[in-house]
C-alpha positions as CSV (number, residue, x, y, z in Angstrom):
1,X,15.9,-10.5,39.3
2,X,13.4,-8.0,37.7
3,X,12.6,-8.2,33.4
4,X,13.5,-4.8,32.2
5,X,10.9,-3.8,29.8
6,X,11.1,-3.1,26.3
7,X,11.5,1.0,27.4
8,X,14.4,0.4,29.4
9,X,16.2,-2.2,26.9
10,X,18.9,-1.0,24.7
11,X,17.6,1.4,22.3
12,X,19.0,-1.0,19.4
13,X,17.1,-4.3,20.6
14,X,13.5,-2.5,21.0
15,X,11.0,-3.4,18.3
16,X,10.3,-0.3,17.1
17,X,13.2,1.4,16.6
18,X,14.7,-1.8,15.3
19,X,12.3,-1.5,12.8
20,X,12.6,2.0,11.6
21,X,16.1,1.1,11.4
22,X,16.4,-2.3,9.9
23,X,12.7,-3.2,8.1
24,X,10.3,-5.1,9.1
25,X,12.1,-8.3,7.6
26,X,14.6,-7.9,10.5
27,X,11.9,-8.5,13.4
28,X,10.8,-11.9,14.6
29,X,7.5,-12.9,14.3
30,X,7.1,-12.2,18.2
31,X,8.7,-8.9,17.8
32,X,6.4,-7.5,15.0
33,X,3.1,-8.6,17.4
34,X,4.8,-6.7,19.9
35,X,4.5,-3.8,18.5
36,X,1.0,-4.4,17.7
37,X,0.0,-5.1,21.0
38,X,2.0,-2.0,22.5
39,X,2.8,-3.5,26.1
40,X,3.4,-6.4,28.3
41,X,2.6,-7.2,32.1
42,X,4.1,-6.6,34.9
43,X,6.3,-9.5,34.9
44,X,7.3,-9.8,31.5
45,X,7.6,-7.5,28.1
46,X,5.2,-7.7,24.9
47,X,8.1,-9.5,23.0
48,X,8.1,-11.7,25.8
49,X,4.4,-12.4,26.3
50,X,4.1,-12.9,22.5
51,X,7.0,-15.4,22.7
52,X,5.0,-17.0,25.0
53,X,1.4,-17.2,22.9
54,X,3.3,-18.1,20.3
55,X,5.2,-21.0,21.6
56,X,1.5,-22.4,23.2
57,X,0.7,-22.2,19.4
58,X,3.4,-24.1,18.1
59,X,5.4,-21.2,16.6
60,X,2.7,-21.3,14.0
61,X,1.3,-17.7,12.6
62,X,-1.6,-20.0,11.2
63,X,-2.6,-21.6,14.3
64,X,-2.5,-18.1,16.0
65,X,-5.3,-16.7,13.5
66,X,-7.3,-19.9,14.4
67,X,-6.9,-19.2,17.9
68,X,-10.5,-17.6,19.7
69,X,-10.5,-14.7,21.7
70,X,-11.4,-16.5,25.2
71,X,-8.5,-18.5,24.7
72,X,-6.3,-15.3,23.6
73,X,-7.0,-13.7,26.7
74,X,-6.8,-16.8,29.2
75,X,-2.8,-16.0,28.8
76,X,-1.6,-13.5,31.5
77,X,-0.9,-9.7,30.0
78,X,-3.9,-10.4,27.5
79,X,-6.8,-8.8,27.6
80,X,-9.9,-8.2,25.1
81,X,-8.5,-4.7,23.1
82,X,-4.7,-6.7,22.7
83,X,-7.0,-9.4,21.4
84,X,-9.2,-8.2,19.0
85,X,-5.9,-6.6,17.4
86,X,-3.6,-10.2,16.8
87,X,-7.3,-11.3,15.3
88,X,-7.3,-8.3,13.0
89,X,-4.0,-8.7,12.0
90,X,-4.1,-11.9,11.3
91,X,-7.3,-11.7,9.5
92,X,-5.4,-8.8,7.2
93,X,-2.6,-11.8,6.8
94,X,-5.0,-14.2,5.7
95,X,-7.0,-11.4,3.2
96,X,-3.8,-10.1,1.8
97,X,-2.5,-13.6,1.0
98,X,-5.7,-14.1,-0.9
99,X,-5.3,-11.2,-3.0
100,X,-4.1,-11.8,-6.6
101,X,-0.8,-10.8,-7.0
102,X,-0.5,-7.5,-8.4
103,X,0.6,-6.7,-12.1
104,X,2.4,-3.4,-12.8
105,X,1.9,-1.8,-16.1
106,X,4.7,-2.1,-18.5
107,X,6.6,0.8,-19.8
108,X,7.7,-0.7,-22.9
109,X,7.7,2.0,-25.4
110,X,7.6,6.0,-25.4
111,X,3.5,5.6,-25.8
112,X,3.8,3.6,-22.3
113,X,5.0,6.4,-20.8
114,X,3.2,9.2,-22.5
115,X,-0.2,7.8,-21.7
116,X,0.7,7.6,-18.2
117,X,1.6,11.4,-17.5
118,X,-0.7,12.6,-19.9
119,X,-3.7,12.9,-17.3
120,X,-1.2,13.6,-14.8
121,X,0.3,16.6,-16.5
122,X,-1.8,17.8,-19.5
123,X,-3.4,20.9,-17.9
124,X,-0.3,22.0,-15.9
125,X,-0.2,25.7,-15.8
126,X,3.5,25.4,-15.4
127,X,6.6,23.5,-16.2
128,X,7.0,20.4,-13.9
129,X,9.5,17.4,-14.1
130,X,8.4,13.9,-13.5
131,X,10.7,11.0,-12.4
132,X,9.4,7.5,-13.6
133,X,10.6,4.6,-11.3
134,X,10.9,0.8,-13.1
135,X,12.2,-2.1,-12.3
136,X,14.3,-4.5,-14.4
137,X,11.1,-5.8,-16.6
138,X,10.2,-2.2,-17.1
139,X,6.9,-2.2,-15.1
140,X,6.3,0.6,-13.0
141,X,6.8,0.8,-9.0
142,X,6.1,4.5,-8.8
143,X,6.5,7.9,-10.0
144,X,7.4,11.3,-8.4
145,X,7.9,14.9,-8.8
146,X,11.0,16.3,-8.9
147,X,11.2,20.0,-10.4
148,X,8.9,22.6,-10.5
149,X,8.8,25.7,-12.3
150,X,7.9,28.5,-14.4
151,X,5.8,29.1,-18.1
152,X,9.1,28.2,-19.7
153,X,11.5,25.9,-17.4
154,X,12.2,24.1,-14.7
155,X,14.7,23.3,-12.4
156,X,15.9,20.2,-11.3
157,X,18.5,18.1,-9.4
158,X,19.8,15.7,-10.8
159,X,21.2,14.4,-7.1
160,X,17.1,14.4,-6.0
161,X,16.3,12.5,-9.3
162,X,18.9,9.6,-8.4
163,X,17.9,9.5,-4.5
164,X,14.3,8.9,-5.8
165,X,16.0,6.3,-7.8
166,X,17.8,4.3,-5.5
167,X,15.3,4.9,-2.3
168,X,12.5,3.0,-4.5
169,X,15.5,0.0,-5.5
170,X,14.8,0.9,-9.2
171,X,16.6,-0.7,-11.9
172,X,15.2,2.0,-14.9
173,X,14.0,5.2,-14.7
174,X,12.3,7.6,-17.2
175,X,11.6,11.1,-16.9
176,X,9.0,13.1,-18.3
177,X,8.0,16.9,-18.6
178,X,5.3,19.4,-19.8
179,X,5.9,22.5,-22.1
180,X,2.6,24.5,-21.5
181,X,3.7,26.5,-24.6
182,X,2.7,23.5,-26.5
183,X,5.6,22.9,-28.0
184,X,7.2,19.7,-28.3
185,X,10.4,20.7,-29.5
186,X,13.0,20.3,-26.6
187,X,15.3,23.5,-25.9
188,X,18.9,22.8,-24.9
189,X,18.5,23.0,-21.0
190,X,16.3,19.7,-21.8
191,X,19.0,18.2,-23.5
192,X,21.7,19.0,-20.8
193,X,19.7,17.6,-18.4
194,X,18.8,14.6,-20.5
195,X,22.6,14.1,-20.7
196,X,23.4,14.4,-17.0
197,X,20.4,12.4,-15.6
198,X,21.9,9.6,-18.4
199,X,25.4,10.2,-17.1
200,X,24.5,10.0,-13.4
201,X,22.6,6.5,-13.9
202,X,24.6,5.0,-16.0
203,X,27.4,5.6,-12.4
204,X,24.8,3.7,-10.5
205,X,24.3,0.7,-12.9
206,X,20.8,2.4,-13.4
207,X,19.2,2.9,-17.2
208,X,17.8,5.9,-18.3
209,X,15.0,4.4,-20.9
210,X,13.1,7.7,-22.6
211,X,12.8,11.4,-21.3
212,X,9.5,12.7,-22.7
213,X,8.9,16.2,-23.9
214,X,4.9,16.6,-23.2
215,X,3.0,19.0,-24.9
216,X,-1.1,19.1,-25.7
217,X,-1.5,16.9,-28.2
218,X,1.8,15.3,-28.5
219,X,4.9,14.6,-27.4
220,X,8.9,14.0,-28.0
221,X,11.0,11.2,-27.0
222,X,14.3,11.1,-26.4
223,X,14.5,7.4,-26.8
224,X,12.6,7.6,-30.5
225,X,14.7,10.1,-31.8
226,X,18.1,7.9,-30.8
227,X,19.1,11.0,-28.5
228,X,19.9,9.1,-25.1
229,X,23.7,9.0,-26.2
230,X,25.7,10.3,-23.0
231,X,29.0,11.2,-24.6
232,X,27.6,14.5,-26.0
């Protein structure tokens, strides 16, 4: 009986799409070089062939990356281009586990935050809101921009800030917007959203730390001035 390949498996089981829809974590080790190498032989698919190599390495990622090209391509389906790309990837396996892990800046305090969206937003010639992503310890994963808009506001969703939220698995968030007028003082529209974007986290166990008012040569904080309280 013929091997289907991988293009005429169930859309569900094929590396790539499992992936898109599941995460890398979710792939074996012989599915993920699949997709690196793209294709099989005639007789068999590339999760199949890589099943294969794999097992004549002992199941071992390690002894794969050790393994020379001659004897990569002495197995069947292998050529020199499929090759030279399980040596690269390993070789970015072995360089990546040598890296030092990474430390993300803490947010800690109003100044934290302040400092980091100064450079970023300083010079805006209009109003834009900023959506700082944290995790439990308070150190940063990311930050994003989430309302755009004229000399004197700006419009945002509160539904976009709490999908930002949730895609980057945050457990804080902070948010953060210029007044080119220079003023610091914030107007009421920031403290109604300041009070929804609070309300909306606090419904998905997240924690709203600060909302910064940013302004040349200074700034407001919500969190300083004890003005995070939701029940207003």
């Amino acid at each position: 009986m013929d091997k289907l390949s991988i293009a005429q498996w169930d859309e569900a089981d094929r590396p790539r799409e499992k992936l898109e829809r599941l995460g890398p974590q979710a792939l074996s080790n012989a599915e993920l070089l699949a997709i690196l190498i793209g294709s099989g032989s005639a007789d068999e698919s590339a999760v199949d062939l890589m099943r294969r190599v794999l097992q004549g390495c002992g199941g071992s990622l390690r002894r794969l990356g050790r393994t020379p090209m001659a004897a990569l391509c002495a197995y069947k389906g292998i050529g020199p281009a499929k090759a030279v790309t399980l040596m690269a990837a390993c070789e970015l396996g072995r360089r990546r586990a040598a890296e030092p892990a990474e430390q993300r800046p803490q947010m800690a305090s109003s100044r934290d935050i302040y400092n980091y969206f100064l450079p970023l937003m300083q010079d805006l010639p209009t109003e834009e809101c900023h959506v700082m992503l944290l995790n439990q310890q308070l150190r940063l994963i990311d930050s994003r921009c989430v309302g755009r808009g004229g000399l004197s506001s700006t419009l945002v969703d509160v539904r976009c800030v709490m999908y930002e939220a949730i895609t980057a698995r945050a457990s804080a968030l902070a948010l953060c917007h210029n007044h080119p007028s220079g003023a610091t003082r914030p107007s009421a529209d920031d403290d109604r959203l300041t009070q929804r974007v609070a309300r909306a986290a606090a419904l998905l166990d997240l924690r709203l730390v600060d909302h910064i008012v940013l302004a040349d040569g200074g700034y407001f904080s919500y969190a300083d001035e004890g003005r995070l309280d939701t029940t207003h």
